[in-house]
C-alpha beads as a LAMMPS data file, in Angstrom:
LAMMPS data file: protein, C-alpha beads

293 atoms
292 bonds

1 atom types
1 bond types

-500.0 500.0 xlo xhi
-500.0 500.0 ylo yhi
-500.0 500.0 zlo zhi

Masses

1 110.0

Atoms # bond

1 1 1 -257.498 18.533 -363.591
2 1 1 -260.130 16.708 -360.976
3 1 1 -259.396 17.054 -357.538
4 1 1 -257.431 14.061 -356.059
5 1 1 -259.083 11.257 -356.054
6 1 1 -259.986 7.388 -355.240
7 1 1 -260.836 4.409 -357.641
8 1 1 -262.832 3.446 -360.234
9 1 1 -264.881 0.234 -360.493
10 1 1 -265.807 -0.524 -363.621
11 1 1 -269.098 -2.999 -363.591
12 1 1 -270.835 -4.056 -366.773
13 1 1 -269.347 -0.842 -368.096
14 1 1 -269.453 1.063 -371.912
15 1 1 -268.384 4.583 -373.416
16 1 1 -266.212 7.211 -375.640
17 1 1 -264.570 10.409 -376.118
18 1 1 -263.504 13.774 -376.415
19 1 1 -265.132 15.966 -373.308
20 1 1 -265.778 18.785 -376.056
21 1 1 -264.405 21.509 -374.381
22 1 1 -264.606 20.565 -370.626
23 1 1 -261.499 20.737 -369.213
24 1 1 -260.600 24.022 -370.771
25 1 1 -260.247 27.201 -368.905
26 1 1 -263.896 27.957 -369.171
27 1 1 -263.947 24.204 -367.621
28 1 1 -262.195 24.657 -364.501
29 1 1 -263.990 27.941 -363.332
30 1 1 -267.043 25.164 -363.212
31 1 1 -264.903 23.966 -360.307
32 1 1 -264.943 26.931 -358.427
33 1 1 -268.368 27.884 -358.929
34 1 1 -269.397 24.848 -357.936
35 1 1 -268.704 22.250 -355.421
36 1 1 -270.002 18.251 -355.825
37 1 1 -266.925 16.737 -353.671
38 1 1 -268.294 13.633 -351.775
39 1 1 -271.786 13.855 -353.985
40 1 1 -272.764 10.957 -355.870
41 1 1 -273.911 11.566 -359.757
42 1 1 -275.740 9.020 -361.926
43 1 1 -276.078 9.701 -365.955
44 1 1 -277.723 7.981 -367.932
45 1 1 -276.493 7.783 -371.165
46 1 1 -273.639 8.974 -370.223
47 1 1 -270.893 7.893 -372.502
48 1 1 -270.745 9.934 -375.566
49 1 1 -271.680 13.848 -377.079
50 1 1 -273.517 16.199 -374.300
51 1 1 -274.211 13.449 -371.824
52 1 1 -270.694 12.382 -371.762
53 1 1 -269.526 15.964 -371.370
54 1 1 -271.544 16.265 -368.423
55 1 1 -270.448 13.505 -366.381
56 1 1 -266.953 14.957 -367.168
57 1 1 -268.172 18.247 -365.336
58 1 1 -269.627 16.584 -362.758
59 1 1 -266.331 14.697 -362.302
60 1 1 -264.353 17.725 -362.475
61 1 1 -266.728 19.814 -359.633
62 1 1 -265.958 16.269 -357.106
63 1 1 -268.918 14.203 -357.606
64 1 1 -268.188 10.445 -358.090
65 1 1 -270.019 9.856 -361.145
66 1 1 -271.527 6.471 -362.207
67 1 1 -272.628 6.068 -366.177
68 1 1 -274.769 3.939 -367.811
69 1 1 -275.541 3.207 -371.663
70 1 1 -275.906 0.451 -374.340
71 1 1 -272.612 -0.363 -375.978
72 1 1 -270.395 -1.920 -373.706
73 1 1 -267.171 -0.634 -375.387
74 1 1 -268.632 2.960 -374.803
75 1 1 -268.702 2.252 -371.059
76 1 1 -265.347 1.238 -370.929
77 1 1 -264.042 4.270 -372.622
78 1 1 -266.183 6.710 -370.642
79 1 1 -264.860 5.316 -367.600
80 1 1 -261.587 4.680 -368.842
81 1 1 -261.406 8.597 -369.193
82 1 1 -263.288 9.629 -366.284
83 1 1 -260.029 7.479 -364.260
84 1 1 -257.758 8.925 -366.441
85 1 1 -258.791 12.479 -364.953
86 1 1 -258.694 11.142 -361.448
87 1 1 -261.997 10.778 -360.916
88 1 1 -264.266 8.085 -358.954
89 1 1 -266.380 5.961 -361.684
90 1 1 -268.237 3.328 -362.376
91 1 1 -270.042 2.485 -365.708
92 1 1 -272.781 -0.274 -366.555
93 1 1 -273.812 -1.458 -370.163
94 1 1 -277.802 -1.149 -370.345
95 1 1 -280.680 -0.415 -372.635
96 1 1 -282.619 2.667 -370.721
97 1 1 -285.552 0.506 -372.735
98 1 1 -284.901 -2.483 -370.615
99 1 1 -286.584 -1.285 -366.952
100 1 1 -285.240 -4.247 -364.958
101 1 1 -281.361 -3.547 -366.486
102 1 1 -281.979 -0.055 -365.380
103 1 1 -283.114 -0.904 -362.293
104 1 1 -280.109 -3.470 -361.302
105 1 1 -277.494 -0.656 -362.687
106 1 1 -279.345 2.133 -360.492
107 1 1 -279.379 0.220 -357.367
108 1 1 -275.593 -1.271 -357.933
109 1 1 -274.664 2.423 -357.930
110 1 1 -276.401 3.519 -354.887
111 1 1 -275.028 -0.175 -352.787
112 1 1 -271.046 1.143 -353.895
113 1 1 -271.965 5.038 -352.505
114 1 1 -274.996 5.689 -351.109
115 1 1 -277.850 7.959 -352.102
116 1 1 -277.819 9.616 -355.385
117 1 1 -277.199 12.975 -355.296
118 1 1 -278.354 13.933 -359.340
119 1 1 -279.635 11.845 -361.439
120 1 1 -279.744 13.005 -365.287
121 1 1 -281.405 11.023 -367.796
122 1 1 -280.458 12.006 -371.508
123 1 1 -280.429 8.543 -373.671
124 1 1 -281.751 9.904 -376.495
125 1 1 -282.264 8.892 -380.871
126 1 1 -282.812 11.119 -383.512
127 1 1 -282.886 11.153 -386.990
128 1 1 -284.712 12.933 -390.041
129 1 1 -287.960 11.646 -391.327
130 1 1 -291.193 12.552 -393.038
131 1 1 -293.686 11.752 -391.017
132 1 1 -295.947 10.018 -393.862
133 1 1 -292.179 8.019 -394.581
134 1 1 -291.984 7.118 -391.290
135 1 1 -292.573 3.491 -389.920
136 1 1 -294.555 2.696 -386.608
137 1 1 -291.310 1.152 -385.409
138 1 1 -289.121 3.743 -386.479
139 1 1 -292.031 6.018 -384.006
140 1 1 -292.057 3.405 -381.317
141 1 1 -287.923 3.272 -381.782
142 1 1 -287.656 6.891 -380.158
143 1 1 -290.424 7.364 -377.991
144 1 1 -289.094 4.055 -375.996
145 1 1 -285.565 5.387 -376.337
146 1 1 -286.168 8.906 -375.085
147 1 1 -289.923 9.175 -373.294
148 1 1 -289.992 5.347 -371.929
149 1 1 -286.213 5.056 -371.106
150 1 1 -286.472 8.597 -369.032
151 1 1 -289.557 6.867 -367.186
152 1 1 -287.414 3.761 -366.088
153 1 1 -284.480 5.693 -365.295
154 1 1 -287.003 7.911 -362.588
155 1 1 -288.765 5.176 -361.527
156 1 1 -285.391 2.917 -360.531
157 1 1 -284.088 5.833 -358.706
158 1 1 -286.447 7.055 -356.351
159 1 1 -285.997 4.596 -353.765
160 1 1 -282.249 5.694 -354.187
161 1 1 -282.201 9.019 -353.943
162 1 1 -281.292 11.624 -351.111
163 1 1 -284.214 13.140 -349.177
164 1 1 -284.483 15.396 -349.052
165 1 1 -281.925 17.074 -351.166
166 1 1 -281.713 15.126 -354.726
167 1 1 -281.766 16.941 -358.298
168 1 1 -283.093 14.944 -361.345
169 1 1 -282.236 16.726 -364.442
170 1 1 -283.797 15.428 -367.807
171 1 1 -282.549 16.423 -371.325
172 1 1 -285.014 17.250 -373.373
173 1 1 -284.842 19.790 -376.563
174 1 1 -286.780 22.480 -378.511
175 1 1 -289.201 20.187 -380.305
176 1 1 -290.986 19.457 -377.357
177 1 1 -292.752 22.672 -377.454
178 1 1 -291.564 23.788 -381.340
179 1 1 -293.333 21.319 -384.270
180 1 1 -290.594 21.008 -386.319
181 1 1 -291.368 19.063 -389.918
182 1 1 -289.103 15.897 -390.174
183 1 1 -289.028 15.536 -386.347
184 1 1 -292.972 14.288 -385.569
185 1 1 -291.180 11.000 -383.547
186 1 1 -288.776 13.569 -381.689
187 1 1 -291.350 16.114 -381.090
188 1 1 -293.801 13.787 -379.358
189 1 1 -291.074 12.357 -377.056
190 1 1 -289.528 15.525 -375.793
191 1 1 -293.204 16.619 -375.300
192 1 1 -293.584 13.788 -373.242
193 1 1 -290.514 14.119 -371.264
194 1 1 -291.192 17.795 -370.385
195 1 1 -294.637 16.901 -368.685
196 1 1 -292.891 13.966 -367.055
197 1 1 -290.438 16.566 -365.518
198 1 1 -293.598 18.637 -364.351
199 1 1 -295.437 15.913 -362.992
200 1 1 -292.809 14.466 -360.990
201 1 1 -291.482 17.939 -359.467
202 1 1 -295.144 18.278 -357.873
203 1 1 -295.243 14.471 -357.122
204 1 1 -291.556 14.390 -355.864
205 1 1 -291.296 18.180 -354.024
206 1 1 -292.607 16.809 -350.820
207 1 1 -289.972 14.497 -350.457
208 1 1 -287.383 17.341 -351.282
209 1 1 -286.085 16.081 -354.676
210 1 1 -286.504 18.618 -357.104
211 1 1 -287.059 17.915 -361.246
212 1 1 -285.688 19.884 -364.164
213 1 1 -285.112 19.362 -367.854
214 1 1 -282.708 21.601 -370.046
215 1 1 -283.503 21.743 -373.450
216 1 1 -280.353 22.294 -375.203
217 1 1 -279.838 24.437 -378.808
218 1 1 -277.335 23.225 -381.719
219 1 1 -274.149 21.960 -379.875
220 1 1 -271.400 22.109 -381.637
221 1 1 -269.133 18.946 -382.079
222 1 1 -272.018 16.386 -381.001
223 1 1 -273.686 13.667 -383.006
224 1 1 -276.966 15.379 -382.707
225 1 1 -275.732 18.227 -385.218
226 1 1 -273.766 16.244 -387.253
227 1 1 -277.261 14.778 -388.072
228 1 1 -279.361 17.405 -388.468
229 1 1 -276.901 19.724 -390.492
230 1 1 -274.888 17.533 -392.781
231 1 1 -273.887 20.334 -395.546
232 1 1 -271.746 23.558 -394.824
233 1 1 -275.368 25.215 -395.653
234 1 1 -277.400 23.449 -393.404
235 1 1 -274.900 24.450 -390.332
236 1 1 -274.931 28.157 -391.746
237 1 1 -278.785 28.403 -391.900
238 1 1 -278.835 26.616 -388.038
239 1 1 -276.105 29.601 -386.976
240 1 1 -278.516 31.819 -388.460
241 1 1 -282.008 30.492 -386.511
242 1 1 -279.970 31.319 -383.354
243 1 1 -280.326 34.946 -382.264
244 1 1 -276.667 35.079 -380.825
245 1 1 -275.505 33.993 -383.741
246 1 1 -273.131 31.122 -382.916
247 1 1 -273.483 27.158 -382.027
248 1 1 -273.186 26.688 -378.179
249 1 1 -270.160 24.619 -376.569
250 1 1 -270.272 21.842 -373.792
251 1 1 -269.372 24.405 -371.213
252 1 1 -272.790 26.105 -372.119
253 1 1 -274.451 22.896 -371.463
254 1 1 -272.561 21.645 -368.681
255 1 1 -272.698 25.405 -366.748
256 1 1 -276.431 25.305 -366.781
257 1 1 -277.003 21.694 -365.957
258 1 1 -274.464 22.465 -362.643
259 1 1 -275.981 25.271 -361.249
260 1 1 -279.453 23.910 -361.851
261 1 1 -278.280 20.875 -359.758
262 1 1 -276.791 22.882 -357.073
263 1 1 -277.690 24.223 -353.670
264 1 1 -277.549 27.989 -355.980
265 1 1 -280.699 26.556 -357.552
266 1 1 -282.536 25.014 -354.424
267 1 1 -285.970 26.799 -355.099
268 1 1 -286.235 25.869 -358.656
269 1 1 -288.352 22.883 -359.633
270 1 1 -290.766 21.579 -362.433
271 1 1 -288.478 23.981 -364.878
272 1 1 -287.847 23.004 -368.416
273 1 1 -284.915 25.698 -369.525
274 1 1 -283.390 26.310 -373.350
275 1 1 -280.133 26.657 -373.518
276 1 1 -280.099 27.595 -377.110
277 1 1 -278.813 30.996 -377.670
278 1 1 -282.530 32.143 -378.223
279 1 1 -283.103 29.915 -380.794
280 1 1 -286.313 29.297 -379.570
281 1 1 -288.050 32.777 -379.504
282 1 1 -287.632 32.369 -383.231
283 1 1 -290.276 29.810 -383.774
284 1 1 -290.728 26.917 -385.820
285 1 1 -289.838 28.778 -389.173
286 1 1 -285.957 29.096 -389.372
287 1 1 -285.929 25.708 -387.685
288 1 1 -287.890 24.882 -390.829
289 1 1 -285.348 26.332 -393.428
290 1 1 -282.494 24.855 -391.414
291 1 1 -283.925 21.017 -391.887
292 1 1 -284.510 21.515 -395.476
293 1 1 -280.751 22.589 -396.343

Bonds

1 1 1 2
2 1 2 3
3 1 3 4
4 1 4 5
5 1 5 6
6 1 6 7
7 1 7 8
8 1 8 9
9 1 9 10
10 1 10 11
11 1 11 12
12 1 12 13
13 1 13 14
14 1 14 15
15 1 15 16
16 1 16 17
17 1 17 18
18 1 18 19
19 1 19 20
20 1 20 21
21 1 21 22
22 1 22 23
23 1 23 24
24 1 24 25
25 1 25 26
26 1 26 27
27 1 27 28
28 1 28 29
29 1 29 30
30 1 30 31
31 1 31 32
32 1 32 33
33 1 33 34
34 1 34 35
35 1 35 36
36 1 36 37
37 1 37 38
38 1 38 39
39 1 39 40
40 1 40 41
41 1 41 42
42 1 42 43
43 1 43 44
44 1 44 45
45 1 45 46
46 1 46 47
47 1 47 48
48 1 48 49
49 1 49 50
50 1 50 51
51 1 51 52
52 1 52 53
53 1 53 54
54 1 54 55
55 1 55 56
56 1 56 57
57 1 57 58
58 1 58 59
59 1 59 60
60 1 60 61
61 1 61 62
62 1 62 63
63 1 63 64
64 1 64 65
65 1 65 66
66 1 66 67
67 1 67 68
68 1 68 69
69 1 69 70
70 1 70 71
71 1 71 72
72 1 72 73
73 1 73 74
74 1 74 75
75 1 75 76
76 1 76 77
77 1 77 78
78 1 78 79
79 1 79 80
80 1 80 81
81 1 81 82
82 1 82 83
83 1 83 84
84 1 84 85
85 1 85 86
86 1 86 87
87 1 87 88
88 1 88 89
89 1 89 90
90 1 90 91
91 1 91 92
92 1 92 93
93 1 93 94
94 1 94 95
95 1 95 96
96 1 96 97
97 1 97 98
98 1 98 99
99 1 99 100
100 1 100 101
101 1 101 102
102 1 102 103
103 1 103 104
104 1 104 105
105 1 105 106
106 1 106 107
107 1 107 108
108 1 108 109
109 1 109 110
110 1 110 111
111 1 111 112
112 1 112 113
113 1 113 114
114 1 114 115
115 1 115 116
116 1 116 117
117 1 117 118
118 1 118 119
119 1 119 120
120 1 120 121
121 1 121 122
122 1 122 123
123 1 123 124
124 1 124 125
125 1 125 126
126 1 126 127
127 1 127 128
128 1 128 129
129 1 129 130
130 1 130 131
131 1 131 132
132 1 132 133
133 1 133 134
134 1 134 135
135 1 135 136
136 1 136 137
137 1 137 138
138 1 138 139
139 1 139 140
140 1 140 141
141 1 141 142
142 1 142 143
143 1 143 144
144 1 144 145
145 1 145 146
146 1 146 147
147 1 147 148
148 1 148 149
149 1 149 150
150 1 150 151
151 1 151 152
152 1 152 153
153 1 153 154
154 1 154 155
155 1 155 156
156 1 156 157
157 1 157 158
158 1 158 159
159 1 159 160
160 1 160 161
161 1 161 162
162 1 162 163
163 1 163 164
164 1 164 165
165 1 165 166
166 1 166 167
167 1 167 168
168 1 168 169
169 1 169 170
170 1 170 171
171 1 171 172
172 1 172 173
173 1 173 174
174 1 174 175
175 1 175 176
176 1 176 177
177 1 177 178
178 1 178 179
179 1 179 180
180 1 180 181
181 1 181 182
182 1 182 183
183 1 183 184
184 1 184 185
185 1 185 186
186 1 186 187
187 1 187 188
188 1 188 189
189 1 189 190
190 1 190 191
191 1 191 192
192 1 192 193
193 1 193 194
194 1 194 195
195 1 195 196
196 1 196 197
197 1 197 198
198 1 198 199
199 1 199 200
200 1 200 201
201 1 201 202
202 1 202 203
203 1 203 204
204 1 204 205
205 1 205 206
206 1 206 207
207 1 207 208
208 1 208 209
209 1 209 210
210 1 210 211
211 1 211 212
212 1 212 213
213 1 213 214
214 1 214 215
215 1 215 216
216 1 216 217
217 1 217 218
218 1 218 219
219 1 219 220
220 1 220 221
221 1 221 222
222 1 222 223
223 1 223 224
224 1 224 225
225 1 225 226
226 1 226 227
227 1 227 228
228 1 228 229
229 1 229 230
230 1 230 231
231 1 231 232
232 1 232 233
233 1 233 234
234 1 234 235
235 1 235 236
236 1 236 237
237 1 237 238
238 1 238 239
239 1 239 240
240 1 240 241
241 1 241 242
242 1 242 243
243 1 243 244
244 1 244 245
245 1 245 246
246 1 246 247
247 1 247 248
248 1 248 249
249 1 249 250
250 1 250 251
251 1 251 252
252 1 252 253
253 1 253 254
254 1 254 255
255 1 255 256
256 1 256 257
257 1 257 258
258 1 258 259
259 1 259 260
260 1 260 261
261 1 261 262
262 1 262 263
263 1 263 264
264 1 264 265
265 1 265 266
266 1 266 267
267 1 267 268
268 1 268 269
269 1 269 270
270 1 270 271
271 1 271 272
272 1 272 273
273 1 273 274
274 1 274 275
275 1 275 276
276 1 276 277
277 1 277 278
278 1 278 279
279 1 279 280
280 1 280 281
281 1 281 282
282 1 282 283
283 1 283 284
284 1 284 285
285 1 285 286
286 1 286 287
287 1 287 288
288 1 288 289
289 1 289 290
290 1 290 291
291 1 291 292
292 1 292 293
């Protein structure tokens, strides 16, 4: 359970469901381990798979946590469940590709508590596709999703944020430093999203707000792996590219993404971290196998 707490406003809001895991006992030792009570959390995208499961454990820590993404009815349901816990919410309905929708939803958010504490940015698309199949717009479709929409969910909240003091944590995922066939749309975005992290943490240190991405492995239980391994084989050669040998959870995710967040991590900028289970050391070649079951 959260800790005891207020209202929630729900403002041009949209989201959905299950926290995948959080809540758990693994869950509630987040609590302990870390304390947001009184901070104020912004995520965008916010409303379903990893995202959602992070504004849950950023609810659960304290932190009033605003959320933001497309589908109105997705809002709803991510606050609806964020209140349900006890926590302090609001939710707005906008396309991260829409900079001036971003910017209202950012600023309404700061006007109800203040400055932003974190600010994670993880609207993301993905889907298979040979690069010589692919259309320009099916390119252009991602890298505004992902690259642009990260860039106008930064840019709205620097004049928002606590400084010093603020954490920005971006979501960004193996391809961006792993070419991975079927993924050249995906690959270029994360790419670009890793050197925006860089770039800002040396632009942004002065001011004290510090800039990290994770880059998560195969989650299991999100819409990003029921995508990418659709057959019983596919998700047994992905279990196999990982060197511990297993899918992470939520709690993996959401674990990392508080403590890099936190005070615990105050020294720690410009950092782009897997949280994979090693999958990365292995290269592009079991990723390889994995796409083509």
């Amino acid at each position: 359970m959260l800790p005891p707490k207020r209202e929630i406003g729900l403002a041009n809001t949209h989201a959905t469901h299950s926290t995948n895991g959080i809540g758990d006992s693994e869950g509630a030792t987040q609590v302990a381990m870390h304390n947001y009570r009184g901070k104020n959390v912004f995520v965008a995208g916010g409303t379903s798979g990893l995202n959602l499961g992070l504004a849950v454990a950023f609810a659960e820590a304290g932190a009033n946590v605003a959320v933001l993404s497309r589908r109105q009815e997705r809002v709803d349901a991510a606050v609806s469940q964020l209140r349900a816990d006890g926590a302090t919410a609001l939710g707005f309905s906008a396309d991260v590709r829409d900079s001036a929708a971003v910017d209202a939803a950012i600023a309404s958010a700061a006007a109800a508590w203040g400055p932003l504490d974190v600010v994670v940015s993880g609207a993301a698309g993905n889907f298979l596709a040979p690069a010589a199949g692919l259309s320009a717009n099916g390119f252009k479709t991602i890298i505004d999703i992902d690259l642009i929409g990260t860039f106008n969910v930064l840019r709205a909240c620097w004049s928002h944020l606590r400084k010093p003091g603020a954490a920005i944590l971006n979501i960004s995922a193996a391809q961006s430093w792993l070419p991975t066939p079927l993924q050249i749309h995906v690959c270029a975005a994360k790419a670009g999203i890793d050197q925006v992290t860089r770039t800002l943490a040396m632009e942004w240190g002065g001011a004290g707000v510090r800039v990290n991405s994770i880059a998560p492995g195969p989650i299991a239980d999100t819409e990003g792996m029921r995508r990418l391994a659709t057959t019983e084989a596919a998700h047994l050669a992905w279990t196999e590219c990982v060197p511990l040998k297993r899918f992470g959870s939520m709690t993996d995710i959401s674990n990392a993404a508080l403590w890099l967040c936190s005070t615990q991590a105050s020294y720690i900028t410009g950092v782009v971290l897997p949280v994979d289970g090693g999958l990365a050391l292995g290269g592009s070649s079991g990723i390889s196998q994995a796409m083509a079951q």
